[in-house]
N, C-alpha and C positions, 0 to 999 in steps of 0.2 A: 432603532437603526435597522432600515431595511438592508437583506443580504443580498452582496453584491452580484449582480447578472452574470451572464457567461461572455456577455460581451464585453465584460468591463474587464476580465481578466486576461487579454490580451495584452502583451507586454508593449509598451512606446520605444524598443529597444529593438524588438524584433518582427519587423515588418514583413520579410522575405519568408519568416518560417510558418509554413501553412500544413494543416492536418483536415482530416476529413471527420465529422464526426462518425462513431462507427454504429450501426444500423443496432439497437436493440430489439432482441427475442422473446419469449417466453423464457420464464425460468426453465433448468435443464431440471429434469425429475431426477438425475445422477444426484446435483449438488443438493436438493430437497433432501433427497434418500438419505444420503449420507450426511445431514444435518441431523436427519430425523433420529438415525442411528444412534447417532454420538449423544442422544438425550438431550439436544438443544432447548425445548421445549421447557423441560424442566427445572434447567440450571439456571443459576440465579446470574441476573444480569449485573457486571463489574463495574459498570458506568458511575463517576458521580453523576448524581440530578442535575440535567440539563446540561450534561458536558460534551462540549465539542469533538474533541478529542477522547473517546472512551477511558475511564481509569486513570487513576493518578501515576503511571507507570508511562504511558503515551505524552501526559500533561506535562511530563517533566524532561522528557525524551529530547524535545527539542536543545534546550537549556544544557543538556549531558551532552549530546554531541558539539555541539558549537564552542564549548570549555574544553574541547580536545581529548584525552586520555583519561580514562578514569576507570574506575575499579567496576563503577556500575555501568557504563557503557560499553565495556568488553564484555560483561557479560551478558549482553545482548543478543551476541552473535559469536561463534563458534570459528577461528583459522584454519582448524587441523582438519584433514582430509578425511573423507566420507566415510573410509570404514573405521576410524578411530572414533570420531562422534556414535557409529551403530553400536562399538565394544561397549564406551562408556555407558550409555542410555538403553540398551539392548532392547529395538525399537525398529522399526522399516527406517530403510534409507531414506535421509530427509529430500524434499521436494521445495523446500520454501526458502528463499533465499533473502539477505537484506543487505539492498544495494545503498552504498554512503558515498557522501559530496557530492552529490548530483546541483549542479548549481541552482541557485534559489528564484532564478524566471520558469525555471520546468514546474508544468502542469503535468497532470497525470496522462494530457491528451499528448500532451509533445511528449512524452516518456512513449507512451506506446508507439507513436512516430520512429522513434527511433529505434525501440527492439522490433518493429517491424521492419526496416529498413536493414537492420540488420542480420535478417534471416528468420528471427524466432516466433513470427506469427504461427497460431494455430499450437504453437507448444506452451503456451500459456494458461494458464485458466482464472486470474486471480493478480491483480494489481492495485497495488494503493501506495500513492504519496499524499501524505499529509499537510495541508496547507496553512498558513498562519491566516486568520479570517479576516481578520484585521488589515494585514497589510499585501494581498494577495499576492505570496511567495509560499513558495514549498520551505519546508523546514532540512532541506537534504539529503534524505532517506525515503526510503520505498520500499515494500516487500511486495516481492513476487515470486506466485507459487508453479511450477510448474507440471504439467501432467505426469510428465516422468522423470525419476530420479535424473539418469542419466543426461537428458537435457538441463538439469541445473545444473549440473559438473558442467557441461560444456558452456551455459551460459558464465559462470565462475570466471573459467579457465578466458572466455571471449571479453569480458569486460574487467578482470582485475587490474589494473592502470589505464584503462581508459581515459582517453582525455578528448576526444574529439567530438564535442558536444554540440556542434554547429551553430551556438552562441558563442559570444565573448568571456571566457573563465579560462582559470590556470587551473584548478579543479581535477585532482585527481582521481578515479571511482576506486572504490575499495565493497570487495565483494565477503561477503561470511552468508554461515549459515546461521538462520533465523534461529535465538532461541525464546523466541516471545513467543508464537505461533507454528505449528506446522499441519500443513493440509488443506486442504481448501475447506473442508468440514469446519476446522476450527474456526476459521477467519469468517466463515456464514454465522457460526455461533457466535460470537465474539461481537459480528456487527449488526445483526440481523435486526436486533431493537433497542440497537445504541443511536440516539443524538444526532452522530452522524448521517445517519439515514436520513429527517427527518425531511416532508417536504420544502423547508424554507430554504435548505444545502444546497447550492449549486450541485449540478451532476459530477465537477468534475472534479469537486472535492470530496466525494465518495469512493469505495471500495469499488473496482469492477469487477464484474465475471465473467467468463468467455468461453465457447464452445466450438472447438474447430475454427479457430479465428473471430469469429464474431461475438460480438457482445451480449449477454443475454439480461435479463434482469432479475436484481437481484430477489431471493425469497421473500415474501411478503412478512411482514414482523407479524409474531404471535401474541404483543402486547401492545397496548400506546405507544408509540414512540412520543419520549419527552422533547421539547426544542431544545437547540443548544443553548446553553449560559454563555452570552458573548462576553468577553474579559475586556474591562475602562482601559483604558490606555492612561497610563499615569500622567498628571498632569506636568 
């Protein structure tokens, strides 16, 4: 099965909503460096063979939130306020945030449509929602990290009951702090030479990176990247 175009994944719902694609850079020698730091290189990659979705953790993720409340999808993400998370963890203030119910037309390009729209270009550095490959929808989550603590507090505080998504949903957003990921280091690690990278992937079902607004590209992987295992569709 070939993997679907970038044109194909325009919604037949949503004619009127239009994005630009954003201009790709050179990779930032910041986010290299700070991959390189964190021993990226030599840690062992979490991916299953040829998984989509990195890790049996992500692979199940979707499945946890859509069944509603449960032990292991709180524990995802983090409610209580910024310095309680630093006492428990005693750790830098977190930067990475995981936004839920985003409804299931949003692409990763329309996601940045709209936190550009609503002020927070250029305080981003790191956005990803995940898409079901299959049936091109997002699975209704996204992480995004941002430069500085204090802009995810206000990102929090701006999008917690959010609803005005400029599609048709009753969609409430619910914001926490990520405990899958924090940093942009991690999330270069994490996808640098997973699957998802791979070139068959639409662009816009990958992780982006951003520098001062703009998109850059991401680190070149240190190993083969595997293709993804696309999942049969039951008959």
């Amino acid at each position: 099965m070939d993997p679907p175009g970038l044109a194909d994944l325009a919604s037949p719902w949503l004619p009127a909503f239009n994005f630009q694609e954003p201009r790709v850079l050179a990779p930032s020698s910041k986010v290299v460096g700070a991959f390189e730091c964190a021993g990226g290189a030599e840690r062992a990659e979490h991916a299953e063979p040829g998984e989509l979705w990195p890790g049996r953790f992500y692979a199940s993720l979707a499945h946890e939130l859509d069944a509603g409340a449960s032990s292991e999808s709180t524990a995802l993400c983090s409610q209580g306020p910024q310095d309680e998370l630093e006492m428990e963890r005693d750790e830098p203030r977190p930067t990475t945030v995981m936004m839920r119910n985003i409804p299931s037309e949003f692409t990763g390009r329309m996601l940045l449509t709209l936190l550009n729209i609503k002020g927070f270009k250029g305080l981003y550095d790191l956005v990803y929602l995940p898409m079901d490959y299959h049936n091109k929808v997002g699975f209704g989550y996204a992480f995004i990290n941002f430069v500085e603590a204090d802009q995810a507090q206000h990102f929090r505080a701006a999008f917690e009951g959010f609803r005005d998504w400029q599609v048709e949903s009753d969609k409430v957003c619910e914001v926490c702090w990520s405990n899958v990921l924090q940093g942009v280091a991690a999330h270069v690690e994490r996808y640098r030479n997973s699957p998802v990278m791979h070139p068959s992937v639409p662009a816009t079902f990958k992780p982006m990176l951003f520098k001062n607004g703009e998109q850059i590209a991401f680190p070149a992987p240190t190993k083969t990247v595997r293709p993804p295992r696309l999942r049969k569709k039951a008959l």
